[in-house]
C-alpha positions as a printed NumPy array, in Angstrom:
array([[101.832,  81.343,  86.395],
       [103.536,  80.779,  89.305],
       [102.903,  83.555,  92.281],
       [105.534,  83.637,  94.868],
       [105.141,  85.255,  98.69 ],
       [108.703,  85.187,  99.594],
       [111.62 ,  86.405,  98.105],
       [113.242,  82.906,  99.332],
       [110.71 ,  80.814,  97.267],
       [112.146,  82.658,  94.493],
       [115.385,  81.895,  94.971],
       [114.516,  78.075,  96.121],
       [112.964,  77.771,  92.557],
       [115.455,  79.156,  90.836],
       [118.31 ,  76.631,  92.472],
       [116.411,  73.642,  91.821],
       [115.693,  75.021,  87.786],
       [118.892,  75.857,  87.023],
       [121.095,  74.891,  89.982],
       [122.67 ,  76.256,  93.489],
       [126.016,  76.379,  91.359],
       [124.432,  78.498,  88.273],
       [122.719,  80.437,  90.483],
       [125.95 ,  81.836,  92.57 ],
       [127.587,  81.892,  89.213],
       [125.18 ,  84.645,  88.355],
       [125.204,  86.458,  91.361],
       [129.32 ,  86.103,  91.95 ],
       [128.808,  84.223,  95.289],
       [129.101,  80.865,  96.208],
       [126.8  ,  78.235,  96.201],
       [126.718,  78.083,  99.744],
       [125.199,  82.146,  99.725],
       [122.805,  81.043,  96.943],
       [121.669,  78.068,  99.391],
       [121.315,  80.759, 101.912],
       [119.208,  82.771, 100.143],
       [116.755,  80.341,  99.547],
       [116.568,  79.175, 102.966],
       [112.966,  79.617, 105.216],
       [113.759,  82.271, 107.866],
       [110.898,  81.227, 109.946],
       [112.889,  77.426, 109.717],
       [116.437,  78.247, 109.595],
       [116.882,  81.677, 111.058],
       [120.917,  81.009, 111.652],
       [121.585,  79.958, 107.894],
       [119.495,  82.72 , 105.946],
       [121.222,  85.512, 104.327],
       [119.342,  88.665, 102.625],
       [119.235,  88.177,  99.275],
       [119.407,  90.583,  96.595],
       [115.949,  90.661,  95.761],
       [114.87 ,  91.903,  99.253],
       [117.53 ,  94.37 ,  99.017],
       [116.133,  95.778,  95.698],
       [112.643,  95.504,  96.981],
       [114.2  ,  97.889, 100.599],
       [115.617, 100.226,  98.537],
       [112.824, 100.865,  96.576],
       [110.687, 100.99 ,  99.562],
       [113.367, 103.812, 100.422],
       [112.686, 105.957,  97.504],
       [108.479, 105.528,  97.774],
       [108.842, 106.716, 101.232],
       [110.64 , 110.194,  99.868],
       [107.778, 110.446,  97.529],
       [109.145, 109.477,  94.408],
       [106.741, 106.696,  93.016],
       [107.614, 107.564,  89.699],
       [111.36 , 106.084,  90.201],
       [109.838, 102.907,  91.55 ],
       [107.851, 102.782,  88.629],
       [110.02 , 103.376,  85.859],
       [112.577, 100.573,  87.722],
       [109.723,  97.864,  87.803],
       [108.764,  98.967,  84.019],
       [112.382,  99.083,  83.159],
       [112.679,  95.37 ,  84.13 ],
       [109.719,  93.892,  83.225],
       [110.076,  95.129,  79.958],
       [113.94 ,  93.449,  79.936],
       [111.741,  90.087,  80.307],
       [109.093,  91.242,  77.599],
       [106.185,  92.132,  80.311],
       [104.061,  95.152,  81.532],
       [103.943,  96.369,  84.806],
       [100.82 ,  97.582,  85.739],
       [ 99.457,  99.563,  89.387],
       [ 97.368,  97.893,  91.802],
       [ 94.28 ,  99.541,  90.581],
       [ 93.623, 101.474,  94.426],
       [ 96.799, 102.528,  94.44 ],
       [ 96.47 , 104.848,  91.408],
       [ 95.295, 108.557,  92.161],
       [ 93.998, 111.262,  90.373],
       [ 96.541, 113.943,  90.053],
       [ 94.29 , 116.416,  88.517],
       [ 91.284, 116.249,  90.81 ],
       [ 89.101, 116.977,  88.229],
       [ 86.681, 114.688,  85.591],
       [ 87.499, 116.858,  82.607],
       [ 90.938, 117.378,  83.075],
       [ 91.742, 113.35 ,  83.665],
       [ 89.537, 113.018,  80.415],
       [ 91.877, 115.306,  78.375],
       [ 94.893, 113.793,  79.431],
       [ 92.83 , 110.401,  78.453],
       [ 92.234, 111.689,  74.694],
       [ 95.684, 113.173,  74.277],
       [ 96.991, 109.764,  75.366],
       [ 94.682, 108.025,  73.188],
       [ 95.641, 110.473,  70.151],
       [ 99.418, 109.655,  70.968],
       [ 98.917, 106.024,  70.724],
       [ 96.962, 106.509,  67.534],
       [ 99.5  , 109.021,  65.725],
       [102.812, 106.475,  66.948],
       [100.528, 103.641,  65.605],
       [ 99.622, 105.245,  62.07 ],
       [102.969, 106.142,  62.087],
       [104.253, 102.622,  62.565],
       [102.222, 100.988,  60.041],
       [103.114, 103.124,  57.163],
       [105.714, 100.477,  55.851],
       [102.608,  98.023,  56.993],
       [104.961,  96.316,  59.818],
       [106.49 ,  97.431,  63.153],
       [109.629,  96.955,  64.36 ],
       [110.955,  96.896,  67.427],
       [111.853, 100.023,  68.191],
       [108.489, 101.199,  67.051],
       [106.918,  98.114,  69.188],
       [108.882,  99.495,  72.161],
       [107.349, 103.188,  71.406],
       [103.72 , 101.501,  71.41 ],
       [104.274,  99.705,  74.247],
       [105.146, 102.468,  76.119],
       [102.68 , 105.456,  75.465],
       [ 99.725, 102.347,  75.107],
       [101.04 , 102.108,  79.232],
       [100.811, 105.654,  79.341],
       [ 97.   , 105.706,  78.244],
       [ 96.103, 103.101,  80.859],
       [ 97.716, 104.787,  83.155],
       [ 96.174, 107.841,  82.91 ],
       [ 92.2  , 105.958,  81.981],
       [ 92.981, 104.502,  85.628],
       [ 93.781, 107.98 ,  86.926],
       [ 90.323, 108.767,  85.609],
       [ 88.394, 106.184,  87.039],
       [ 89.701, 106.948,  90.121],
       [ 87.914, 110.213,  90.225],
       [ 84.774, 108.222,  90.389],
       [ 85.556, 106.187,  92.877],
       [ 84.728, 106.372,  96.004],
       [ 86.852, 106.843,  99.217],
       [ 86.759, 103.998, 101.587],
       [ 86.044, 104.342, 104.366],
       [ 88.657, 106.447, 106.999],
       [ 90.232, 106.827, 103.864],
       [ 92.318, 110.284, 103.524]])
C-alpha cells in the first residue's frame, strides 16, 4: 500500500498512472490545472492550485467543527465503500457515548445479534448477494464501532486530557 502525506502526491501519482491529460479529462479542467495540482507548494508556490481533494478534505473539516462527525463519517464510508473498502476511526478518536460499561456492552450484543440475524438471514439460499453483502458490511461496521466505543470506557485518559 502506498500512504500518501499530501494531497499533491496524490495527484502527482495519479498523472504519471494514467496521465496529466486523463486526469483533467476527469476533473473537466485542463491539463495544465491537473499539473497544478500536483505541484510541491513548498517548491513551486506560484504554480500550485488547490485541488479538489483539499477542498473535500476543508469542507469536511467544516462540518466536524459544527459537531457533526457522523456526516464526515458516513461521506468517508460512503466512498470507501464506492472503491470496495472500510473506513475505520483512529482508535483514540472513538468515545463512549454512553458513559457507562453495561450500557456500551448492550449496544455491543444487540450489534452482535444484528449481524448474526442479517447473516442467518443471508445464508438461507446458502449464498449472499450483494445487496445482502452490502447489509453485512454495514451493521458488521456498526458492531466494531460500537466494541471500540466500549473499550474506550476502559481506557484511560491521557494525560491533560478533557
Amino acid at each position: 500500500m502506498r500512504v500518501f502525506s499530501y494531497t499533491h502526491q496524490i495527484f502527482s501519482t495519479c498523472n504519471k498512472i494514467l496521465s496529466a491529460t486523463s486526469v483533467g479529462k476527469l476533473f473537466g479542467v485542463s491539463e495544465r490545472n491537473a499539473y497544478r495540482w500536483s505541484a510541491n507548494p513548498d517548491y513551486c508556490e506560484s504554480c500550485c492550485a488547490r485541488n479538489p481533494i483539499d477542498k473535500i478534505i476543508a469542507l469536511l473539516k467544516a462540518v466536524s467543527e459544527m459537531g457533526r462527525d457522523e456526516v464526515v463519517e458516513g461521506v468517508l464510508g460512503f466512498i470507501c465503500n464506492e472503491l470496495g473498502y472500510v473506513v475505520y476511526p483512529k482508535q483514540n478518536a472513538v468515545k463512549s457515548d454512553k458513559g457507562s460499561a453495561l450500557m456500551e456492552f448492550m449496544d455491543v450484543t444487540t450489534a452482535v445479534g444484528d449481524v448474526s440475524s442479517k447473516l442467518q438471514e443471508a445464508l438461507k439460499d446458502l449464498k449472499i448477494d450483494d445487496e445482502e453483502r452490502k447489509d453485512l458490511i454495514e451493521s458488521t461496521g456498526v458492531l466494531i464501532r460500537q466494541a471500540m466505543e466500549l473499550k474506550s470506557v476502559f481506557e484511560k485518559p491521557k494525560r491533560g486530557a478533557l
